[in-house]
N, C-alpha and C positions, 0 to 999 in steps of 0.2 A: 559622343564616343561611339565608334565602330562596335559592330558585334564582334569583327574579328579580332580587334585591339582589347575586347574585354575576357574573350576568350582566352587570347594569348596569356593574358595577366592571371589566369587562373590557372594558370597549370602547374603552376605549383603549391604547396603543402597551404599558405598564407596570400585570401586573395585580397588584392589590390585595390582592385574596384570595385567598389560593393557598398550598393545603398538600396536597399529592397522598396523604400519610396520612391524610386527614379526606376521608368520601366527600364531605360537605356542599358542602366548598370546593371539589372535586378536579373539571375537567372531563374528563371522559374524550375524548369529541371534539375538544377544543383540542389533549390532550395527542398525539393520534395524528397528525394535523392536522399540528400541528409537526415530528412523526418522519417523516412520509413528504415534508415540502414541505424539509425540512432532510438527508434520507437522498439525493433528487434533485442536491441540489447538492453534497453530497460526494462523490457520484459521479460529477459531473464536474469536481469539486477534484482528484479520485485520478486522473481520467483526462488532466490537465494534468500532474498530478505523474509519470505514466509516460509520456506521449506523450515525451518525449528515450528511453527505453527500446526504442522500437519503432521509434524513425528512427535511433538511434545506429550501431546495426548494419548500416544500409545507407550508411551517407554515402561509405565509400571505393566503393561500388559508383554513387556518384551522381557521382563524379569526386571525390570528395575525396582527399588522399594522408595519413592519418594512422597511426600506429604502433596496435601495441593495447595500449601503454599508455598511449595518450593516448587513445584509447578508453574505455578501462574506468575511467581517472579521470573525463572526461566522463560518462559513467553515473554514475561514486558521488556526484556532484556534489550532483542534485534532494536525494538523500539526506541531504549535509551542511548544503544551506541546509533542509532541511524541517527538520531538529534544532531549526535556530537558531531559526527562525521560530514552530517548536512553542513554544518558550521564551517567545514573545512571544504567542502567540495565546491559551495557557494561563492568560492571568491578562485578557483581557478580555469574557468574560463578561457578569460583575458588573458590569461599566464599562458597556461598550456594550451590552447586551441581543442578544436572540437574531436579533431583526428587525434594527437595523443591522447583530450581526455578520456573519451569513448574506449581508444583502444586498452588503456593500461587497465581501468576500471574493470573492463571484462572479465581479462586476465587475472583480476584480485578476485574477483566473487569464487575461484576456484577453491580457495582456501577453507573456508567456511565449509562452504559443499560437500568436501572431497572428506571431511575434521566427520560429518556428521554420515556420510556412507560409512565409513571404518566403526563409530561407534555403535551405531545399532546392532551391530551382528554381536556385541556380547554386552552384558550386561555388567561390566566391569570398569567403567568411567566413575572418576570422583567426579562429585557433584559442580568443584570449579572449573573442574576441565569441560565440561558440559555446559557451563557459563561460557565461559571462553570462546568456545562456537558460537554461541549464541550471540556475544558481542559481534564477534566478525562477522556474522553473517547479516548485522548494519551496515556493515558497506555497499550491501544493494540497495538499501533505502538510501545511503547518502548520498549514492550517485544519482538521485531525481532534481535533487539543489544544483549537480552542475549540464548534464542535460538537458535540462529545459530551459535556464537561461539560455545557453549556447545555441540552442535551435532556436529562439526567440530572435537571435539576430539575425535570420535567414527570413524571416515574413514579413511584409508590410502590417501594419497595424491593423485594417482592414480585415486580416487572413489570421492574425494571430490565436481568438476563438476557438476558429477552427482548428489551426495546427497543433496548438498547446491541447486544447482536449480531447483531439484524437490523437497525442502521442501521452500523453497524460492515463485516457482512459484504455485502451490497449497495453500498454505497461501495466494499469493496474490490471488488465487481465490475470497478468504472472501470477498475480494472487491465487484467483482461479481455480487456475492450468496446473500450482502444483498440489491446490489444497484437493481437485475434481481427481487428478489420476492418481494421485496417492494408493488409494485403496487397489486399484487396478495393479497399477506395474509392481507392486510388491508381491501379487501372485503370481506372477509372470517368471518359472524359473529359467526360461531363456534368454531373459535380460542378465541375469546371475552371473556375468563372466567374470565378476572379482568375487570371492568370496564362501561363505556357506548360506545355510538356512536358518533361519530361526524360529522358533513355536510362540504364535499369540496367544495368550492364555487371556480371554475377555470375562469376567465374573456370569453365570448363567448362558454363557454358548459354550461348544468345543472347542479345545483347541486347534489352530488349523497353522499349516506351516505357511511362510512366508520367507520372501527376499526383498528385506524391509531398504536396503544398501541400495536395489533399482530407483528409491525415491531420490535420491540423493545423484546417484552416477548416471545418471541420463542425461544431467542437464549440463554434465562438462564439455562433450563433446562442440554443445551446440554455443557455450562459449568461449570455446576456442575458435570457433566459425567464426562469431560475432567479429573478437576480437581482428580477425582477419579481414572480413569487409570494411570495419570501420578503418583499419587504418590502409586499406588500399582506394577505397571510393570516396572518405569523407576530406574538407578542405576544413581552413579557421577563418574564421573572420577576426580581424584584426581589431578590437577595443582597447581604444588608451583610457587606460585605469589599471593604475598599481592596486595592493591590496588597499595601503591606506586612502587611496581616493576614494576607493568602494563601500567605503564606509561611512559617505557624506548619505546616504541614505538614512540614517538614522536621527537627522536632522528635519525630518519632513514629519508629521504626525498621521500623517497617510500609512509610514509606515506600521505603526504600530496600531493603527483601529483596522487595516487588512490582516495584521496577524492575528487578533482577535476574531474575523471573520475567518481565515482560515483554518485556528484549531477546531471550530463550529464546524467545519466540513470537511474537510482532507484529516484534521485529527481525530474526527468521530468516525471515519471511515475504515484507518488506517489501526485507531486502537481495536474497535469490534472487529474485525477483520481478523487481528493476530490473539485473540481472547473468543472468539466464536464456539470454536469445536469445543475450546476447554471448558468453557462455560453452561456450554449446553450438555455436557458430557458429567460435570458436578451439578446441576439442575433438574437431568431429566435422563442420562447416562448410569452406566455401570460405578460411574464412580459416585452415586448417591447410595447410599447401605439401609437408607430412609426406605428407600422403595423395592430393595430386595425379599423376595418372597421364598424359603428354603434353604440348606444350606447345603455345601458341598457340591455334587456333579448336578445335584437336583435343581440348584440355585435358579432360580429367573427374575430377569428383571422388567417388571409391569409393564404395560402401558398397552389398554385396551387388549390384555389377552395375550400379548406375545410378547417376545422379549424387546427392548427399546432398541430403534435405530441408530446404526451405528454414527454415530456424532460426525466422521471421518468424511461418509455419504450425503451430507449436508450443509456443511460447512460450506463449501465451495459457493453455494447458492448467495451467500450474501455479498462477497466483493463480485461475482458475476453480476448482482445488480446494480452496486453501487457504479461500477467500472464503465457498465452499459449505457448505465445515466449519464456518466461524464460521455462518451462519445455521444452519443444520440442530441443533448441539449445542449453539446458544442456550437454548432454550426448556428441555433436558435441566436445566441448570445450576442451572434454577430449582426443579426439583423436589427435585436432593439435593445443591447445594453446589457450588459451583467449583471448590475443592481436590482433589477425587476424578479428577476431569476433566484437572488441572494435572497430576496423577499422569500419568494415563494420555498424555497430551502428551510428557510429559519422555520417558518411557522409550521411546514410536515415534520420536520425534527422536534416541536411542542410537541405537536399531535401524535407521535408516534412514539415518540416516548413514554408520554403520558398512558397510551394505550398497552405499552408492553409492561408497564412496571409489576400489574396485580401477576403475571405471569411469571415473575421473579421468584415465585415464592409458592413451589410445588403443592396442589392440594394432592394428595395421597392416602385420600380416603376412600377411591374404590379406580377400578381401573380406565374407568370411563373419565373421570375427573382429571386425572394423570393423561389421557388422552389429550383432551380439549383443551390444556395448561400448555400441552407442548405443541398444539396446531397454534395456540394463541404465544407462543413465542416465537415461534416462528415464523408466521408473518408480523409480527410483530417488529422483530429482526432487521427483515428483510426490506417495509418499509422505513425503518431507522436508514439501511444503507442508500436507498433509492433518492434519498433527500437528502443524506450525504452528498450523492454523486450529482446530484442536481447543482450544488451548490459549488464543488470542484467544477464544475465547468466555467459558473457566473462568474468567480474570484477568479478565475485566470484571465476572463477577459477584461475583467475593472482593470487590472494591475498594469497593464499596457495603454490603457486609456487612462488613466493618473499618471503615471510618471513618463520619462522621456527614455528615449530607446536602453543606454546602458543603466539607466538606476531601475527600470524595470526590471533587467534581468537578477540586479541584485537583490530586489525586493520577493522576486521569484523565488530565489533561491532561500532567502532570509526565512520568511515566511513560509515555505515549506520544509523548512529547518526545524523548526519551532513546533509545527504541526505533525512531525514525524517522530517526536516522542508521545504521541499518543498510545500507542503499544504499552508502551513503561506505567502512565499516568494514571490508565484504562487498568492495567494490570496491579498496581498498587492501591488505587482507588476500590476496586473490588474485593481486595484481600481486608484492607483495614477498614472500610466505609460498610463494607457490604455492598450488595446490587443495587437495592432498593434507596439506599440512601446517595447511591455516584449515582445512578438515573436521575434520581431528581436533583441533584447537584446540575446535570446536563441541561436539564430543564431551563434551570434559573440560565446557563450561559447563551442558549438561546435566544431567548428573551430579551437579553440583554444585545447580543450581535442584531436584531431586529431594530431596535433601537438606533444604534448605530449604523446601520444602512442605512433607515429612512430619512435618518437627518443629513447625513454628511454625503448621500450617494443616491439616493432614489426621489426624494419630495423634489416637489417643483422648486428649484431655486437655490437645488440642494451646493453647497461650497464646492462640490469634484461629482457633477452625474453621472455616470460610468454604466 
């Protein structure tokens, strides 16, 4: 077939010809085209999906009065409706193409956003209507279930690797991007065009004002952009598969020992991620009264002598590595397999767990001790996400290398459905289990995804080596 006759066939909304294993048909520019105009708005899907992450942790400091377990359920929250939603975004695809779905997707994340700028400026939300956002604002995690299948049908198997983990790990930037400028653009009262001010009251600093509503209405602008590029520059690829066809994936046992491998890494990524700041902030934060020294204006709180870093300032650090891992050892995956990669994931997720657990559990017996608990949580953290992201890359390129063009995309989606209530799991596991006991719950699942790689994916002779 002509270039020009494949051209012609593309120029509308649903192309024609299109088999990305045939160079003839395959365009290469559409196909990138797509990954970067559709990588954009998943990156600010993920950064709806963590914006409750990066304000959750301040709301009693914004006058709210709530427990920290009504905190930390509020966090696992994005997590449990991103699951549900994954469930649903995972099978429309093939329905609605990559242009409506990209486009309308955008356009929802607004809801959420727009729910959570309005409430911080007062202190005046019941507590379900502050659920409620938090729900909604899973619709940016669910849109990763129908994105990354849909661009999966744009690369040859070869390139998939790489495309899936550099749209995979830049999306997870969003994490990042809104947990890093949080602190920033809320001091910023020239961003403030909707709204007032409001006073941070942090236990043992001053209060300092802020325009907490900038964290939130910054990021509408740019999806409305989104929504605008995708649906002027992006095309569908046409897969026949109704819903209930798409559902013959569940039939394969492939599917269900990859979603075990991926709540191992995209759910260990995604639950610490959205439990980070909070965690660190009831650990080794103002919200520990353990390590409060004084009371009233005099109040400080430890750590080596000064008051403790603000949680908000740090945070960002660990989906920054986790996210980095996944682009960086994309491309690796493609040269010798996923499997080897999944290996080496599993066993720093042991090791790194196992190293941060004694850190779970503040010594506060002199300030120095307090110090060195929170450098050793810290990277402690930060390699937990690094081997996270290591392993987001491996698992995405097995899943193309196991199954055939359309049930990969469903397995994609499936499986990062499933892995995207890590938030909820992460956040309830910590409330009822405690730290020390879900760390080493982590442990054993480890151990056991190791297992199951070597056998069924990595050893010589293995039934599917990916």
């Amino acid at each position: 077939m002509s270039t020009s006759t494949v051209q012609r066939e593309q120029k509308g909304e649903w192309l024609t010809a299109w088999d990305p294993e045939d160079e003839k048909t395959w365009n290469k520019g559409l196909a990138w085209k797509t990954l970067w105009v559709t990588t954009f708005c998943l990156t600010l899907a993920f950064a709806a999906w963590y914006l409750p992450s990066a304000v959750i942790p301040k709301l009693n400091a914004l006058g709210y009065d709530f427990t920290k377990g009504q905190l930390y359920w509020m966090a696992a929250m994005p997590g449990l409706a991103a699951g549900l939603f994954r469930l649903v975004w995972m099978v429309l695809p093939p329905v609605l193409g990559t242009r409506k779905l990209v486009s309308l997707t955008s356009l929802l994340l607004i809801a959420s956003t727009l729910g959570w700028g309005v409430r911080v400026q007062s202190p005046t939300a019941p507590y379900w209507e502050l659920m409620v956002l938090a729900f909604l604002a899973g619709i940016g995690g669910g849109a990763f279930s129908g994105f990354m299948p849909s661009t999966s049908y744009f690369f040859p198997k070869r390139m998939q690797g790489t495309a899936l983990g550099l749209q995979a790990g830049l999306g997870n930037f969003g994490v990042s991007l809104v947990q890093l400028l949080t602190p920033y653009i809320v001091a910023i009262s020239a961003l403030a065009v909707f709204g007032g001010s409001q006073q941070l009251a942090v236990p043992g600093k001053p209060e300092k004002t802020v325009w907490f509503q900038n964290a939130a209405f910054v990021w509408i602008p740019l999806m409305v952009v989104g929504a605008a590029l995708a649906w002027t520059l992006l095309k569908s690829v046409p897969v026949k598969a109704d819903i209930r066809q798409q559902f013959d994936i569940f039939r394969s046992q492939d599917t269900w020992w990859m979603t075990v491998l991926y709540i191992m890494t995209f759910g260990t990524f995604s639950g610490l991620a959205a439990q980070f700041g909070l965690l660190m902030t009831n650990l080794y934060g103002s919200g520990n009264t353990d390590i409060v020294k004084g009371t009233g204006a005099s109040a400080t709180v430890l750590i080596a002598g000064y008051a403790v870093p603000d949680a908000v300032k740090y945070v960002f650090l660990g989906p920054l590595v986790g996210a980095g891992a996944r682009v960086l050892f994309a491309p690796l995956t493609d040269r010798t397999g996923g499997a080897p990669w999944t290996l080496v994931s599993g066993v720093g997720l042991v090791g790194s767990i196992a190293y941060t657990i004694p850190a779970l559990t503040p010594d506060t017996s002199s300030a120095a001790a307090l110090q060195g608990g929170f450098s050793h949580f810290l990277w402690g953290m930060l390699a937990i996400f690094l081997f996270s992201g290591i392993g987001n890359a491996s698992t995405f390129k097995q899943m193309p290398m196991i199954f055939e063009r359309r049930q990969a995309g469903g397995v994609i989606g499936w499986t990062a459905a499933i892995a995207a209530f890590g938030p909820f799991f992460f956040g309830v596991g910590v409330t009822t289990l405690g730290p020390v006991a879900f760390y080493s719950v982590g442990i054993a699942w480890a151990v056991l995804c190791l297992g199951i790689t070597w056998w069924r994916y990595a050893r010589p002779g293995a039934p599917k080596r990916s």
